[in-house]
C-alpha positions in Angstrom: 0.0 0.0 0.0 1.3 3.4 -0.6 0.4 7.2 -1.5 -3.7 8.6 -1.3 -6.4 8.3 -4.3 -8.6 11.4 -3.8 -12.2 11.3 -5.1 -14.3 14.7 -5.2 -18.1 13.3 -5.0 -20.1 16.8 -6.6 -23.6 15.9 -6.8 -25.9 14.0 -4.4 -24.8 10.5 -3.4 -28.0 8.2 -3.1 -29.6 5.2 -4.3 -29.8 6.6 -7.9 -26.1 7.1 -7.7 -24.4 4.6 -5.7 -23.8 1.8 -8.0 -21.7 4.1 -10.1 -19.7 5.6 -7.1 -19.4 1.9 -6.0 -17.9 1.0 -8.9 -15.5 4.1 -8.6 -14.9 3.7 -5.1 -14.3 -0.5 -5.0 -11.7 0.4 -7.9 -9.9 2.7 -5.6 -9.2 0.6 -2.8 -8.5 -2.8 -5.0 -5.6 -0.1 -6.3 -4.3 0.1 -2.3 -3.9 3.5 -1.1 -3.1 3.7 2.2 -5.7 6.2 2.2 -8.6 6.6 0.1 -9.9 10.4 0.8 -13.9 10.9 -0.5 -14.3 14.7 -0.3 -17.7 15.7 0.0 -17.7 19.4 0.1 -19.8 19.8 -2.4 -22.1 16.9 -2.2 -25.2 17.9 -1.4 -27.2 14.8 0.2 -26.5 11.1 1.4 -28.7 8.9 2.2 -29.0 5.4 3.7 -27.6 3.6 0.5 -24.7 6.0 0.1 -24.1 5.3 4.2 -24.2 2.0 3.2 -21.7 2.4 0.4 -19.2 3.7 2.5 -19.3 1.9 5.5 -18.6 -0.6 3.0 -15.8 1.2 1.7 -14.2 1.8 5.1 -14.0 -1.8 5.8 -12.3 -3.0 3.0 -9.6 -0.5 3.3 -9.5 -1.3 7.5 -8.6 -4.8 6.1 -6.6 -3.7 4.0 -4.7 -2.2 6.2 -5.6 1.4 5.2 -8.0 4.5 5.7 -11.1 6.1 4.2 -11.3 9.5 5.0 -14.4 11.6 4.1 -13.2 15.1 3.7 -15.2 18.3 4.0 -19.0 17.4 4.4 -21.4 20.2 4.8 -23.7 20.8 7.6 -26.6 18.7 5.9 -24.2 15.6 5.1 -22.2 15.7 8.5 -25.9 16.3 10.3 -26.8 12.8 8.2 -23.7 11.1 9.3 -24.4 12.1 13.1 -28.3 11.0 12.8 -26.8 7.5 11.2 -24.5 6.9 14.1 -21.7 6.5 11.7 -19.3 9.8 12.3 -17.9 7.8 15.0 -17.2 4.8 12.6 -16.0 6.6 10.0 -13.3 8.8 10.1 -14.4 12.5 9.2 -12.0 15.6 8.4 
């Protein structure tokens, strides 16, 4: 594992969108960052599918030996994250 894949995520991530982020994102880590950084500063909405998605994410690269770091999320995402129990889980910047 070495270096960081960054992914800027610009539109809402949900249901509609999530199998083409997973795609994206499941590409990343089989590449082995150490970290994979998801910046969401200007992504409007998650919801449940998209929590899904990265919780999903996150453990791949924990077994991997590496990080998912979601970067930047504005009020309405991080107040999402909180409501889902999840900003403890997953590692927020």
């Amino acid at each position: 594992m070495t270096g960081v894949i960054e992914i800027v995520i610009n539109e809402e991530l949900d249901a509609a969108s999530v199998p083409r982020f997973a795609a994206l994102l499941h590409e990343a880590v089989d590449l082995g960052p150490d970290n994979l950084v998801v910046d969401l500063m200007e992504c409007p909405f998650v919801d449940a599918a998209a929590i899904g998605l990265l919780l999903d994410v996150h453990r791949r690269m924990f077994a991997a030996g590496g990080r998912l770091t979601l970067r930047s999320p504005g009020p309405r995402v991080t107040r999402t994250l909180r409501l889902a129990r999840v900003n403890n889980v997953l590692h927020v910047q």
